[in-house]
VOMISE-600236 format. One record per residue: x, y, z of N, C-alpha, C, O in turn. Coordinates in nm, 3 decimals, m for minus. Layout:
// VOMISE-600236
+---------+---------+---------+---------+---------+---------+---------+---------+---------+---------+---------+---------+
!     n_u !     n_v !     n_w !    ca_u !    ca_v !    ca_w !     c_u !     c_v !     c_w !     o_u !     o_v !     o_w !
+---------+---------+---------+---------+---------+---------+---------+---------+---------+---------+---------+---------+
!       X !       Y !       Z !       X !       Y !       Z !       X !       Y !       Z !       X !       Y !       Z !
...
+---------+---------+---------+---------+---------+---------+---------+---------+---------+---------+---------+---------+
END
This chain:
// VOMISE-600236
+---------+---------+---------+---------+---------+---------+---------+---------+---------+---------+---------+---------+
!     n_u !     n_v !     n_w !    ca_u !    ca_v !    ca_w !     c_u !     c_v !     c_w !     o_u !     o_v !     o_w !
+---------+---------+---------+---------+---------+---------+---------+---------+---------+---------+---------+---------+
!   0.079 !  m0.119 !   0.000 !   0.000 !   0.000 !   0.000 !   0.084 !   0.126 !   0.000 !   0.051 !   0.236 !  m0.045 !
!   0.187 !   0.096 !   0.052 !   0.248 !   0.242 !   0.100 !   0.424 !   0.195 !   0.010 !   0.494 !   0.099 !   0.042 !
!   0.459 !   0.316 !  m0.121 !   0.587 !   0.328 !  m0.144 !   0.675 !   0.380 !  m0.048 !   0.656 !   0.498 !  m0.015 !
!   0.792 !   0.302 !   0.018 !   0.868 !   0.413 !   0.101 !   0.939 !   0.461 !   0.003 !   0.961 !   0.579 !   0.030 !
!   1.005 !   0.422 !  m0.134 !   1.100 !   0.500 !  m0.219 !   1.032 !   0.603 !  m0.281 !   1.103 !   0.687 !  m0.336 !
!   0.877 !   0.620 !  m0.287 !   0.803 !   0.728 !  m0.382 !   0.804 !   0.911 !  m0.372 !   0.853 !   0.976 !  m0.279 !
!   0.756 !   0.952 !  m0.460 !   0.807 !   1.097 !  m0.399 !   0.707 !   1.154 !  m0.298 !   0.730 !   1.245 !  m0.218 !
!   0.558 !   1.066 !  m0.316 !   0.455 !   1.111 !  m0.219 !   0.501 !   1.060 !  m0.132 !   0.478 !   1.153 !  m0.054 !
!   0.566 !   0.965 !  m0.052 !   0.585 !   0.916 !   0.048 !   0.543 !   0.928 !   0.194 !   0.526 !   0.841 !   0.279 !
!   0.529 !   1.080 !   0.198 !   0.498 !   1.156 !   0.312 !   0.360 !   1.215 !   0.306 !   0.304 !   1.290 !   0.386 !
!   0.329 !   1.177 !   0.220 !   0.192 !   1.235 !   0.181 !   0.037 !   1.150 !   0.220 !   0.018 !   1.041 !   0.166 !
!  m0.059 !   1.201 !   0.306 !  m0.127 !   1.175 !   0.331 !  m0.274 !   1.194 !   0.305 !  m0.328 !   1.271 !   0.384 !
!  m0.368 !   1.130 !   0.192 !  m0.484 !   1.160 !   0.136 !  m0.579 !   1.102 !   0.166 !  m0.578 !   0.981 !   0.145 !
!  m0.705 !   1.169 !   0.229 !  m0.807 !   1.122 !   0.274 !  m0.944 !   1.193 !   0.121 !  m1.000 !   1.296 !   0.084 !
!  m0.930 !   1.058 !   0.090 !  m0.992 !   1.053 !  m0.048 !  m1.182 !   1.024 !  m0.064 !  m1.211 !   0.913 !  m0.109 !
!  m1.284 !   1.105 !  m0.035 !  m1.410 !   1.141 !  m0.036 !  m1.474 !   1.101 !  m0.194 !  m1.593 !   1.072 !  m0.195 !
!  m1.407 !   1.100 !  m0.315 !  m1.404 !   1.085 !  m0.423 !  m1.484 !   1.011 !  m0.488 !  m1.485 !   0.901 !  m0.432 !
!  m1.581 !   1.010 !  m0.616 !  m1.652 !   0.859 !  m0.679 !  m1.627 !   0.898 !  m0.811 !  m1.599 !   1.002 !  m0.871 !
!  m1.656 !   0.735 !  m0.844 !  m1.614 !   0.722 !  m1.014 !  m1.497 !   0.807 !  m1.042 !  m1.431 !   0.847 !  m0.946 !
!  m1.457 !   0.846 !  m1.186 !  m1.399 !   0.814 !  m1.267 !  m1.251 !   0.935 !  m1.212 !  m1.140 !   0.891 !  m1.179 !
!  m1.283 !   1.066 !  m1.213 !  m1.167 !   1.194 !  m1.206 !  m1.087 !   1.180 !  m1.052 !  m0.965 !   1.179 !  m1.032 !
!  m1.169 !   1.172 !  m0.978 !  m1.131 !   1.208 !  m0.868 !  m1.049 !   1.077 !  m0.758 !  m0.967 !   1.105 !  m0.670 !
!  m1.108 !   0.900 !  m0.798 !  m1.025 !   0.820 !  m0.800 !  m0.921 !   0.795 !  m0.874 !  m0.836 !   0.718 !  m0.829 !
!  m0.906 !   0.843 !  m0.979 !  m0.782 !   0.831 !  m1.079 !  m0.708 !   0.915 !  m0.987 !  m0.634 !   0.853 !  m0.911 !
!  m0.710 !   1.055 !  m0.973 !  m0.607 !   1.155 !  m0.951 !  m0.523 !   1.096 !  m0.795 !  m0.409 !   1.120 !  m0.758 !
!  m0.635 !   1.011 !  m0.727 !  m0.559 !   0.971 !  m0.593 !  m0.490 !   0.856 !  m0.612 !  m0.396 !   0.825 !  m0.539 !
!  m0.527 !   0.790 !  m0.704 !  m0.445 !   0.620 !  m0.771 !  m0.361 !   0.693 !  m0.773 !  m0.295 !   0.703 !  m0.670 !
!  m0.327 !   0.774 !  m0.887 !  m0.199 !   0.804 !  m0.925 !  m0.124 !   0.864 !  m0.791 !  m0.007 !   0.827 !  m0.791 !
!  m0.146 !   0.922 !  m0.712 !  m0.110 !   0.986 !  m0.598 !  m0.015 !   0.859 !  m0.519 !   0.101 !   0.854 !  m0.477 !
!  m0.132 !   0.763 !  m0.524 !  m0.062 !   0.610 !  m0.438 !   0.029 !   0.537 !  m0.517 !   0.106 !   0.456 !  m0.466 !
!   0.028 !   0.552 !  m0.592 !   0.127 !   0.499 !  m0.743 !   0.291 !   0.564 !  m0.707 !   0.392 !   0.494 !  m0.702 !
!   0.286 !   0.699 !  m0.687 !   0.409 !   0.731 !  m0.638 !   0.391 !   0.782 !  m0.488 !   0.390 !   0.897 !  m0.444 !
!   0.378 !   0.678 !  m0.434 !   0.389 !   0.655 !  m0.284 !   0.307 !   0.714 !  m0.164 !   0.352 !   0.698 !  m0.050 !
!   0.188 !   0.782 !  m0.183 !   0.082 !   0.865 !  m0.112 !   0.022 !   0.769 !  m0.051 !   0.007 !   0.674 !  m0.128 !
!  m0.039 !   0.743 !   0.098 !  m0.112 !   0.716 !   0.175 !  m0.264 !   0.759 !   0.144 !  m0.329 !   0.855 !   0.188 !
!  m0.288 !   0.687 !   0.082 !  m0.449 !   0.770 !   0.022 !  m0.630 !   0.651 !   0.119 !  m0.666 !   0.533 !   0.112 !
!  m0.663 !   0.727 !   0.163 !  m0.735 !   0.667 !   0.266 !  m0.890 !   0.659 !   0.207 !  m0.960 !   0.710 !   0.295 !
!  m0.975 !   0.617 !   0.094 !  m1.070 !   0.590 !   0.081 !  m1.155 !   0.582 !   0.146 !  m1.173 !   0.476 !   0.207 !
!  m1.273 !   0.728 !   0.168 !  m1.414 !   0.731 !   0.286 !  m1.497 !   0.685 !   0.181 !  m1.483 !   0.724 !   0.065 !
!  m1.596 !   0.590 !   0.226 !  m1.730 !   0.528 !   0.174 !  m1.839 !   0.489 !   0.236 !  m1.859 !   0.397 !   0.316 !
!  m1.919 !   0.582 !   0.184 !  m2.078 !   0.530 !   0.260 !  m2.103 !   0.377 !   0.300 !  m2.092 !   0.286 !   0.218 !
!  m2.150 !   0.352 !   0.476 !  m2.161 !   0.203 !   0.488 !  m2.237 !   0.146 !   0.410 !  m2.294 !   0.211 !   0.322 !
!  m2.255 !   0.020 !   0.424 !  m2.339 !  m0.073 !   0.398 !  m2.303 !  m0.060 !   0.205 !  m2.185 !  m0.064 !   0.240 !
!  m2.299 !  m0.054 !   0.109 !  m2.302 !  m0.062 !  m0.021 !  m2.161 !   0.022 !  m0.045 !  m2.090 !  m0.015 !  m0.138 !
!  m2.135 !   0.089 !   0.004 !  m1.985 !   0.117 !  m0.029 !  m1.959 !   0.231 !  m0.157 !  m2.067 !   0.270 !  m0.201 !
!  m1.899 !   0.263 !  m0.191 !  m1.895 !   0.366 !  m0.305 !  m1.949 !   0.293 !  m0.444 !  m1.892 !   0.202 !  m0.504 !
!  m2.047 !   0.342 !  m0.472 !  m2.160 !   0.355 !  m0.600 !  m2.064 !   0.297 !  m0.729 !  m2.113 !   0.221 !  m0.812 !
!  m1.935 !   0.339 !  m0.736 !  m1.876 !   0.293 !  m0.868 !  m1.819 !   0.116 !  m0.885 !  m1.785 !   0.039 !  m0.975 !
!  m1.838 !   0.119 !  m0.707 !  m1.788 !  m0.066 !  m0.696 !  m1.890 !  m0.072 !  m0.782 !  m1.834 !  m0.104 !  m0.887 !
!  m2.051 !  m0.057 !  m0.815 !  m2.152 !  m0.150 !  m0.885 !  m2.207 !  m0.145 !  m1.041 !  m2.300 !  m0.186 !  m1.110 !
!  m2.030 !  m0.029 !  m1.055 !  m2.064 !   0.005 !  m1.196 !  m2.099 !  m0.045 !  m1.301 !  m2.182 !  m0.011 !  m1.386 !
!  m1.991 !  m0.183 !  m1.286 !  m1.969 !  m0.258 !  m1.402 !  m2.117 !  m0.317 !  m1.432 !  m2.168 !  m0.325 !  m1.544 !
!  m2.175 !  m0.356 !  m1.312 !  m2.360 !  m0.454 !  m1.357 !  m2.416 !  m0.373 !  m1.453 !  m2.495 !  m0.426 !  m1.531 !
!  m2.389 !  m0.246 !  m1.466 !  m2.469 !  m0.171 !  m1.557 !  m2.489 !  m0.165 !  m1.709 !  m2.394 !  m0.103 !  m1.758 !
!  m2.565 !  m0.199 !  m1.790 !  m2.578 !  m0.169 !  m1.943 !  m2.489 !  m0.033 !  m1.974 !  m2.470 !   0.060 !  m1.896 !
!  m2.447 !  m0.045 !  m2.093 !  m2.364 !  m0.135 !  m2.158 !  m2.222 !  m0.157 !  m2.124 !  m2.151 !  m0.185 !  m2.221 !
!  m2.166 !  m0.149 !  m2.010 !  m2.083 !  m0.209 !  m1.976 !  m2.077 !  m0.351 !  m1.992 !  m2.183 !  m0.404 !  m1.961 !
!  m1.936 !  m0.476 !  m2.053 !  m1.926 !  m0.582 !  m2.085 !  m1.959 !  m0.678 !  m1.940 !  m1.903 !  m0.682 !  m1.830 !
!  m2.031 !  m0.720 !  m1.975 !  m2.057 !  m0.847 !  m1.907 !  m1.886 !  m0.914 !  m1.804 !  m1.784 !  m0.956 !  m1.859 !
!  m1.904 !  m0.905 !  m1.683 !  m1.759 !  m0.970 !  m1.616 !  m1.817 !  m0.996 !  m1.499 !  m1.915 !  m0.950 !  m1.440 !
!  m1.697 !  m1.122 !  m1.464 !  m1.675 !  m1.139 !  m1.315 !  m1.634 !  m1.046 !  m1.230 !  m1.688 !  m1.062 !  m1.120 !
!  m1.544 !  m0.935 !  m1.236 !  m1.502 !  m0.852 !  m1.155 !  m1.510 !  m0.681 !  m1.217 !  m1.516 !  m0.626 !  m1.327 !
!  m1.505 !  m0.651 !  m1.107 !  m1.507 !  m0.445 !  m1.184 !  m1.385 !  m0.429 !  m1.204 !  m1.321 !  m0.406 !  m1.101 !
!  m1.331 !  m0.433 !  m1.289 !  m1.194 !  m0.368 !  m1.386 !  m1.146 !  m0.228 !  m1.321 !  m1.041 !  m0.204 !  m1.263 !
!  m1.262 !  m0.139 !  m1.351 !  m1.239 !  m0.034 !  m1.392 !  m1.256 !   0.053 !  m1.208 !  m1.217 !   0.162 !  m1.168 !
!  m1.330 !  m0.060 !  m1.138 !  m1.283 !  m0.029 !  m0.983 !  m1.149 !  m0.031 !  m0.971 !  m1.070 !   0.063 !  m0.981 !
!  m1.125 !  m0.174 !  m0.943 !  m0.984 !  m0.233 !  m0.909 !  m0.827 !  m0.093 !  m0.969 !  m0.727 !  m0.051 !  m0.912 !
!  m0.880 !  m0.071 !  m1.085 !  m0.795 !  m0.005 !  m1.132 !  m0.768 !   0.145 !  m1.102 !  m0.659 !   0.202 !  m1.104 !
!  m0.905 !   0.203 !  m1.070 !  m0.912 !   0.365 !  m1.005 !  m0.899 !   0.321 !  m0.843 !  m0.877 !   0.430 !  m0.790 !
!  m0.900 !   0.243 !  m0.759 !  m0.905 !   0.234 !  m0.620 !  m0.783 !   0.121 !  m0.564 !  m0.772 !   0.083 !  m0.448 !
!  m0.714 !   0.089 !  m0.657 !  m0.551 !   0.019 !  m0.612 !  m0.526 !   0.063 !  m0.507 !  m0.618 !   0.125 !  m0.454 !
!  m0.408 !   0.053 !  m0.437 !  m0.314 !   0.088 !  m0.362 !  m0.354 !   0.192 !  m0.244 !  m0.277 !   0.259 !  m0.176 !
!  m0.517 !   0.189 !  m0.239 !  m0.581 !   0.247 !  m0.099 !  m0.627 !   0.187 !  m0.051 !  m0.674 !   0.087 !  m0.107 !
!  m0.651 !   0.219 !   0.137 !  m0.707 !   0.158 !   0.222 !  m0.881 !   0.220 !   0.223 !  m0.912 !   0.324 !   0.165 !
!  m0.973 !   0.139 !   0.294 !  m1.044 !   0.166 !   0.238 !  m1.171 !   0.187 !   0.374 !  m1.227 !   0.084 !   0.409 !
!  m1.207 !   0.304 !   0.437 !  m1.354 !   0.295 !   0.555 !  m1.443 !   0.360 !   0.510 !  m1.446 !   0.452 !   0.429 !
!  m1.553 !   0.284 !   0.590 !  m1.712 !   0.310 !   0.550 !  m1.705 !   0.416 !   0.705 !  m1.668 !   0.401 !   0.821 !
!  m1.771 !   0.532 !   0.615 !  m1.775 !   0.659 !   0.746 !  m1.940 !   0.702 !   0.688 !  m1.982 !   0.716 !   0.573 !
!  m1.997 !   0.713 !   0.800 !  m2.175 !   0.777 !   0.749 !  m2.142 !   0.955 !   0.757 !  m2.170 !   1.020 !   0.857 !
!  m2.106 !   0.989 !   0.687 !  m2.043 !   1.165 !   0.694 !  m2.220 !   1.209 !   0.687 !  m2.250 !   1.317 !   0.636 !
!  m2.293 !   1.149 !   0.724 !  m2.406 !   1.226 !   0.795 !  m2.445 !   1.249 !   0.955 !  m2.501 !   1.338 !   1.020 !
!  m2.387 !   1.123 !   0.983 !  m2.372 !   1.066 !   1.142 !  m2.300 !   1.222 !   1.218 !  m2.216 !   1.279 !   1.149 !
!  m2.332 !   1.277 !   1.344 !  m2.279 !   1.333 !   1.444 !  m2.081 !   1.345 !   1.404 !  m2.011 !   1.432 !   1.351 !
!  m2.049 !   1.191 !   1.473 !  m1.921 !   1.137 !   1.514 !  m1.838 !   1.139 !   1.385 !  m1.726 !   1.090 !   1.403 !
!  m1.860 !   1.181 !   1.266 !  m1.820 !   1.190 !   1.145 !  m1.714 !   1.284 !   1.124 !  m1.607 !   1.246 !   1.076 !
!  m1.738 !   1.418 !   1.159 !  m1.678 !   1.533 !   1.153 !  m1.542 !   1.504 !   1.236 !  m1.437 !   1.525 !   1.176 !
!  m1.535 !   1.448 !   1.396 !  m1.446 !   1.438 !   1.496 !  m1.391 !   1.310 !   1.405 !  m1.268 !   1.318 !   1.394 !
!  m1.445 !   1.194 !   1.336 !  m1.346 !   1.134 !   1.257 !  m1.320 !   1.131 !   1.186 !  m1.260 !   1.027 !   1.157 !
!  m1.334 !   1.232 !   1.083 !  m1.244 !   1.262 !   0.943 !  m1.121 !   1.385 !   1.021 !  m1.015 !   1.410 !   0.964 !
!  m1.152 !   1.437 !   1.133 !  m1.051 !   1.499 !   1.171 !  m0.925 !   1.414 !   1.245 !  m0.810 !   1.458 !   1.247 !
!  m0.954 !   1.320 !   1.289 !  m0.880 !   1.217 !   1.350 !  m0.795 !   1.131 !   1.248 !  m0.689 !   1.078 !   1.284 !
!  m0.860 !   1.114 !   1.079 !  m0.815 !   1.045 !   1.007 !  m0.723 !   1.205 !   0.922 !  m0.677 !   1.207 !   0.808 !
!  m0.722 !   1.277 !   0.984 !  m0.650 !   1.401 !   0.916 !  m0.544 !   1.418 !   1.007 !  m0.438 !   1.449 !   0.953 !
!  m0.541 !   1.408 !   1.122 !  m0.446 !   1.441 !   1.210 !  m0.332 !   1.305 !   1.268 !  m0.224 !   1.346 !   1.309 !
!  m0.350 !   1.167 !   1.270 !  m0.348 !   1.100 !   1.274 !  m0.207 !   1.077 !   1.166 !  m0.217 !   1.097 !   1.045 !
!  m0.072 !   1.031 !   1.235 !   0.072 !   1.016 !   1.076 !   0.028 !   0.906 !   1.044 !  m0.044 !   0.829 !   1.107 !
!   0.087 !   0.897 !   0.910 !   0.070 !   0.817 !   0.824 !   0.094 !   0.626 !   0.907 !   0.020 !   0.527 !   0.904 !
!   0.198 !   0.643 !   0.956 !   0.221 !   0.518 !   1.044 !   0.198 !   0.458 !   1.190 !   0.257 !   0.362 !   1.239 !
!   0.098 !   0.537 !   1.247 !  m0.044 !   0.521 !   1.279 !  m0.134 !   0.465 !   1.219 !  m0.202 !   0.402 !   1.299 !
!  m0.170 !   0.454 !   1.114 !  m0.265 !   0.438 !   1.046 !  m0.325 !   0.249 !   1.067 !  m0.434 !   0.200 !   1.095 !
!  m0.195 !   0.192 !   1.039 !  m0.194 !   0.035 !   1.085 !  m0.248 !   0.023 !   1.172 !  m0.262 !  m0.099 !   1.164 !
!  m0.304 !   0.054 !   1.274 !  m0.395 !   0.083 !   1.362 !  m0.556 !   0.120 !   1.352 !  m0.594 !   0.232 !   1.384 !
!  m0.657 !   0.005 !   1.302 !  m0.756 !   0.087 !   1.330 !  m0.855 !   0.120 !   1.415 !  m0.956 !   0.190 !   1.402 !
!  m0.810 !   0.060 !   1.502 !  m0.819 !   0.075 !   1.682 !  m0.825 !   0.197 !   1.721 !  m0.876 !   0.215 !   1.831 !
!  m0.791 !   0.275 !   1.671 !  m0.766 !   0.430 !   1.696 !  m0.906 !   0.490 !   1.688 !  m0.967 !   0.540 !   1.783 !
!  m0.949 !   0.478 !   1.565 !  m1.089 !   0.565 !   1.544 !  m1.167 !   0.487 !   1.624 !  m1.264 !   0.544 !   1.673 !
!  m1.148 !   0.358 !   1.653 !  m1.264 !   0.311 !   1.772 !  m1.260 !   0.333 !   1.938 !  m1.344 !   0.300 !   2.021 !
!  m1.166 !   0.384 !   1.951 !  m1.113 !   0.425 !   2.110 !  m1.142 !   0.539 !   2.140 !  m1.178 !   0.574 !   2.252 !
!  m1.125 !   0.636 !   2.014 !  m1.144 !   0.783 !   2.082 !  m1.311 !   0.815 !   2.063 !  m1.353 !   0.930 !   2.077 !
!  m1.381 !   0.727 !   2.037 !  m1.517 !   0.758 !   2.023 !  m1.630 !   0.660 !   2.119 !  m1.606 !   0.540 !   2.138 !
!  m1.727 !   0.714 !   2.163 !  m1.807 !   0.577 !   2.253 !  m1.862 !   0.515 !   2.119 !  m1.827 !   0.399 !   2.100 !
!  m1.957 !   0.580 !   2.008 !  m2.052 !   0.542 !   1.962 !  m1.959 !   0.514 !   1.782 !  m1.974 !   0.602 !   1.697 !
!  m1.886 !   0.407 !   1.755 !  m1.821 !   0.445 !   1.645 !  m1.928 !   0.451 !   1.518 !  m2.037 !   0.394 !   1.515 !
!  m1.859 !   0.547 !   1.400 !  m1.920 !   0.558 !   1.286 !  m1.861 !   0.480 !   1.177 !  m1.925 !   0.482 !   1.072 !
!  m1.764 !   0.419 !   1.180 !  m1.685 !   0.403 !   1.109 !  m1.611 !   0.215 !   1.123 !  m1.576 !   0.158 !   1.227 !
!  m1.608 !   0.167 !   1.001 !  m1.554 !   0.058 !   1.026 !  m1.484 !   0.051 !   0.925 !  m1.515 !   0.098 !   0.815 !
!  m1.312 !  m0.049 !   0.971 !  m1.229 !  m0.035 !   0.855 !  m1.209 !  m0.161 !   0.804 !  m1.141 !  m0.176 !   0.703 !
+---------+---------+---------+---------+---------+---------+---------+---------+---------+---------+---------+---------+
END
């Protein structure tokens, strides 16, 4: 997940993003070594995982075109409607990069968690 030789290396992205512009620009981010942290609505997850079922997209076993914009990120379901949302996208902002292996963290500093990783 994480380049230590890359030039992002130090770089830390908490990625809100769907479909096509805005997952590319953070792939590439993790591509040369960025910590890029994928937020997604629970339960169904970001809308573009279910792209591929759609007409006329080719008929497959797997989403291609996921796999390929959402590589090399980690990936939590946060309800950014929920209360506890705000205090944990700030926690996943403040929080170094090597911390992160930890996701014990966002469940400790909160009673009621929003978030599962």
């Amino acid at each position: 997940m994480k380049n230590a030789e890359g030039i992002f290396s130090d770089l830390k992205v908490v990625d809100f993003a769907s479909y096509i512009a805005g997952p590319a620009a953070t792939t590439i981010l993790s591509d040369f070594g960025a910590t890029v942290i994928k937020v997604e609505p629970p339960g169904v997850g970001d809308p573009y995982r279910h792209f591929y079922k759609l007409t006329p997209n080719p008929v497959c076993e797997h989403n291609c075109s996921w796999q390929l914009t959402n590589r090399n990120k980690r990936s939590i379901a946060l309800d950014l409607k929920a209360p506890e949302a705000k205090d944990l996208v700030a926690v996943l902002r403040a929080v170094p990069c090597t911390q992160l292996d930890r996701p014990a963290l966002l469940y400790t500093r909160h009673r009621r968690p929003a978030c599962r990783s």
